[in-house]
N, C-alpha and C positions, 0 to 999 in steps of 0.2 A: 179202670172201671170204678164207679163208686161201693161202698159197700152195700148198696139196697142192689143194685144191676148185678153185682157178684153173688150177693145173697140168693136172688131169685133163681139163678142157674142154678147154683149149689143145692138151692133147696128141692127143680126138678128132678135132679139125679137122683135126690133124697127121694123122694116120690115113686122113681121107678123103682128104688133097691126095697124100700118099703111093700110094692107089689110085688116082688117075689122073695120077700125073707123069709114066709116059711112055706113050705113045701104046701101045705092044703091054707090057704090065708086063713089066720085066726078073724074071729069078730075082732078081740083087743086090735090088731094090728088096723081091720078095717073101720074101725072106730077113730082110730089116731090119726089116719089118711084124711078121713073125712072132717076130723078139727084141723090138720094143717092146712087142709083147702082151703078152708072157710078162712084161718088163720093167716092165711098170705093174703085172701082178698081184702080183708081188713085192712095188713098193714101195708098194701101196696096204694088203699085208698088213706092213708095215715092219718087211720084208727086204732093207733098204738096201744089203749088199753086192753082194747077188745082182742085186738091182735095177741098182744102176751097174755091175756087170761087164758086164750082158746092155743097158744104154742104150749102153756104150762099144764093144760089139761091132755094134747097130746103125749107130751112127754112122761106124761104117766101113766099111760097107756100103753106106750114104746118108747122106749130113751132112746135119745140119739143127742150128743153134742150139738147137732144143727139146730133144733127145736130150743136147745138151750140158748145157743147162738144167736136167732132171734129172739126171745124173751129178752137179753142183752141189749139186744139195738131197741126194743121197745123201749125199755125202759130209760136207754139213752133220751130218745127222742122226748119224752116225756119229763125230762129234765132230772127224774130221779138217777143221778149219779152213783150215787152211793150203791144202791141198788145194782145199776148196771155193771159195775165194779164187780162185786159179789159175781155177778151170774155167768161175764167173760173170765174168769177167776178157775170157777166151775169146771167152766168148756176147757180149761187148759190141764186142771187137775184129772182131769175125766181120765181113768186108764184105760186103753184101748188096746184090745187084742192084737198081734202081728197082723194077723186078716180081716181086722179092720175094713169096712169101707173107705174109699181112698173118700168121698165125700167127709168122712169125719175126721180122717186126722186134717182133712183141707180146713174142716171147721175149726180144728185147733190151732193153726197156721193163722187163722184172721181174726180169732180172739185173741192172739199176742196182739198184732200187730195192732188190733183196734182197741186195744187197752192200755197199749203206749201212748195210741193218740189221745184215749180219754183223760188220762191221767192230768194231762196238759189243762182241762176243760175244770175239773174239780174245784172249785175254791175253797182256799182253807181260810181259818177263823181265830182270830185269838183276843182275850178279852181280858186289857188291865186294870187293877181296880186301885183305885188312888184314894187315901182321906185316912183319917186316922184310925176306924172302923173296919179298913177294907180286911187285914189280916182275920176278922172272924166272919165274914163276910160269906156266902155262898151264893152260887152261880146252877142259872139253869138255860137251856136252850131251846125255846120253841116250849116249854114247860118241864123237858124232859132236866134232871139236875147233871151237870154237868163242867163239876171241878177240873179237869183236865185242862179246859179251854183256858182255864187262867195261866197255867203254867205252862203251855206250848200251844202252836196251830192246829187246829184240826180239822179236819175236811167236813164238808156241811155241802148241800146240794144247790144248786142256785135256787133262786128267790129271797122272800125277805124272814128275817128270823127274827123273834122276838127274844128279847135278853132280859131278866128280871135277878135281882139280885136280892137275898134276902139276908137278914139277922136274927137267928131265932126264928121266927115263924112271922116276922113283918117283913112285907117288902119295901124296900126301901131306894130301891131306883127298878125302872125298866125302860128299856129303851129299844129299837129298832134297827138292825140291819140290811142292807141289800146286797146277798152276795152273787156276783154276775160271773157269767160260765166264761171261764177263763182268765178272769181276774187276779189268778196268785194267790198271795199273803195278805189278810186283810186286819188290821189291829184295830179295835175298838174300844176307849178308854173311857171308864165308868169310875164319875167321883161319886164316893160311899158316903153319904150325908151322916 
């Protein structure tokens, strides 16, 4: 089964243990029901923002791994990797009681396995800078600075990244990259005028 077909089971179960997890149902709890509702219809119409804002607003109402689970795939879909990284990450760190919902450790069961597969999707980025300049040279990514990128790969989310390279407070190259979801190791070589 895919993981959206698996999701949506997982997430019914999640719905009935949700109506009966406390004894007189709190508001919070029927608060949280009624953003997952709304929350799977979105992301079964894939309205993945809308979807993860309204899982993340459940989930603060009532945690559950699952809710997190989905924020995860939203943000997959949405290209934000990194992000989704972080959130399957989460679902696996989550400690869960012996009595547990068997839905939730099921949810930490498929944030392995779906964070093995993302891993693969991630591309990473590395940026060498050549010319006689480049040693004082600094590096930023999308605006944000970021020297690492010179001295190894780093993972970056698909789409296109802008790369500016400065001396002092003048910039002195920028350039454009496109890194595509699954693409690997991507090196990009910046001469430093």
């Amino acid at each position: 089964s895919t993981p959206r077909g698996a999701a949506v089971g997982l997430f019914g179960t999640l719905l009935a243990l949700l109506l009966a997890w406390a004894p007189a149902a709190s508001a919070q709890v029927d608060d949280a029901r009624a953003l997952a509702n709304k929350a799977l219809e979105h992301y079964q119409a894939g309205r993945y923002a809308q979807a993860h804002d309204l899982f993340d607003q459940a989930d603060k109402g009532a945690h559950t791994p699952v809710f997190v689970l989905y924020m995860a795939r939203c943000k997959k879909e949405l290209d934000a990797l990194l992000a989704s990284r972080l959130l399957y990450q989460r679902v696996i760190d989550d400690k869960l009681a012996a009595d547990a919902p068997k839905p939730w450790s099921d949810a930490q069961a498929a944030a392995k396995i779906e964070l093995a597969a993302l891993q693969a999707l991630i591309p990473w980025l590395r940026v060498v800078l050549q010319g006689d300049r480049a040693a004082g040279a600094r590096v930023a990514v999308d605006g944000e600075p970021n020297d690492r990128v010179v001295r190894e790969h780093v993972m970056v989310n698909p789409g296109t990244h802008t790369i500016t390279v400065t001396i002092g407070t003048s910039v002195v190259a920028t350039t454009s990259v496109r890194a595509k979801r699954g693409s690997g190791k991507q090196q990009v070589t910046i001469v430093v005028p």
